[in-house]
N, C-alpha and C positions, 0 to 999 in steps of 0.2 A: 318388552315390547312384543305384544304379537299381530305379525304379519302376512297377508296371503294375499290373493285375489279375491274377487266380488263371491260371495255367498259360499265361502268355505269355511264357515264356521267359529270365527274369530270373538264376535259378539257373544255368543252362544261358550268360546272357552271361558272366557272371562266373568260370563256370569257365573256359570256351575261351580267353579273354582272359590270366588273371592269369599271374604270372612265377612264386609260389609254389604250396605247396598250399592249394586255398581253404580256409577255415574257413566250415561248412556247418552250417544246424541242421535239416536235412532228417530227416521222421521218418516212418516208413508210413503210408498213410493207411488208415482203417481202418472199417470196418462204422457206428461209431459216430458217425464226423464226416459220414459222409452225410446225414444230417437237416440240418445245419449247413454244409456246403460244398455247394454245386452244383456235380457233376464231369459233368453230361451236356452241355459243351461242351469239356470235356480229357478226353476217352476215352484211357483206357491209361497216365494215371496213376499212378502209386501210392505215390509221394513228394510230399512238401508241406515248405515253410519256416516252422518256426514261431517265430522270431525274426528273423535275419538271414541273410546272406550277406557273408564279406569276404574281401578279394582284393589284390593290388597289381599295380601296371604301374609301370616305373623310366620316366619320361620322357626323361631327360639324369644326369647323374652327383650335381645336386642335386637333381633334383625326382622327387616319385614323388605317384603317382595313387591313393589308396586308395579301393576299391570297395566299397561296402555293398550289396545286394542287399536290400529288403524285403522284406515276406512281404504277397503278393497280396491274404489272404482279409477277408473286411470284420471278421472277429472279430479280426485280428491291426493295426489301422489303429489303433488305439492307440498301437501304438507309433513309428509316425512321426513325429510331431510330433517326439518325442527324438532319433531318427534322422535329422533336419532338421538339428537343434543345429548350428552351426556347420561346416551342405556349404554348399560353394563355389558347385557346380550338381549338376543331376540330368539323367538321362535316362529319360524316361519309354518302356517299351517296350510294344508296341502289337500286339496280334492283330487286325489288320482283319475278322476273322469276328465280334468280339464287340468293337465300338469302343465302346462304352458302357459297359465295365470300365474304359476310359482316364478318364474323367470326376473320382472323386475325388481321383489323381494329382495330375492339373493344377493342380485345383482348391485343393489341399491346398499346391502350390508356389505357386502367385501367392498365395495369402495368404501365405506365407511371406516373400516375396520372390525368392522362390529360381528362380537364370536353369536354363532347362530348354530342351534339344531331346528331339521326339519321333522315335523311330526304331523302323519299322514292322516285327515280324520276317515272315519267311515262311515259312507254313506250307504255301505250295504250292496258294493257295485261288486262288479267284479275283485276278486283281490288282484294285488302287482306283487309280485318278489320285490325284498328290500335291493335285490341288487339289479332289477329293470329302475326301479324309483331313483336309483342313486346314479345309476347309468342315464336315464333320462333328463334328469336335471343336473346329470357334470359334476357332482358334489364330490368335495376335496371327503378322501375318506377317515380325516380325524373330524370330520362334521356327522354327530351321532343323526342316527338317523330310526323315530318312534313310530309305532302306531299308536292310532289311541280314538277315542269316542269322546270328544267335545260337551258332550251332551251328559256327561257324567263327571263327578268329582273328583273319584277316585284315579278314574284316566287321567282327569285335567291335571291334576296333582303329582302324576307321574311323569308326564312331560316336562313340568315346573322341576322337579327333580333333578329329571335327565341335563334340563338347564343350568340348573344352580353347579350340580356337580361338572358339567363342562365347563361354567367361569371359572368354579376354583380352578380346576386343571390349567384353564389357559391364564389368568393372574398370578396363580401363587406355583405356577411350574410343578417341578416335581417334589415338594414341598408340600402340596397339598393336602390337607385334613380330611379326614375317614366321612361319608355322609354322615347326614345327621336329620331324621327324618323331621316331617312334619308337625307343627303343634297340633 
């Protein structure tokens, strides 16, 4: 699962990433949802998700990674609870310009139970220290916490990484198997 607030790049990890064509519910945004969405922190939008995002990455010959992308906006958080159902983990993804969208994310996986790293994209803003980012949003510190560019495979891949290697850690304990990169 990947998670954030409106227009931090969620859409955009899941495409760069996936091995197929994604399956996108991106739809114009339009005159009317402006009363309803605040876009005066994503200028130059003009698509929105208004259900999901899903995607795959093949890890090895048996395992494969399927990607769900949420939809940001608080009128669409409905639907995550459903879209929790039975993920492994999530990756919460993060605009350090507006770190206070990351909030119901977290919030919404720890009640769940559900293991999460956060991974910060860049928009080319200022930088944050990984330990302003981690201090700003409370994050328990066995919660890895990445940078990374959305907008690139190889970043998208690394985060997917950071991910998989903190499930094993947290299902298979201290038991866990050495990584194992990408197909």
């Amino acid at each position: 699962m990947v998670v954030g607030g409106f227009g931090v790049g969620k859409t955009t990890m899941v495409r760069s990433v996936s091995e197929i064509r994604p399956l996108n519910t991106e739809e114009t945004m339009t005159q009317a949802g402006e009363a309803v969405d605040d876009i005066s922190e994503v200028r130059g939008k003009s698509a929105t998700t208004v259900a999901f995002d899903f995607g795959r990455i093949s890890l090895d010959a048996r395992n494969v990674l399927y990607l769900f992308g949420a939809p940001g906006q608080e009128r669409f958080w409905f639907l995550w609870d459903r879209l929790f159902s039975g993920t492994l983990g999530a990756v919460v993804l993060v605009d350090t310009r507006r770190i206070d969208d990351s909030w119901y994310a977290i919030d919404r996986l720890e009640h769940h139970g559900t293991p999460f790293i956060v991974a910060c994209n860049d928009f080319g803003g200022p930088e944050h220290s990984p330990e302003a980012v981690r201090e700003a949003l409370d994050l328990d510190p066995r919660v890895p916490l990445v940078s990374c560019d959305a907008r690139s495979r190889q970043s998208s891949k690394q985060v997917l990484i950071t991910l998989v290697e903190h499930l094993q850690a947290h299902y298979a304990g201290p038991t866990a198997r050495p990584r194992q990169e990408f197909a």
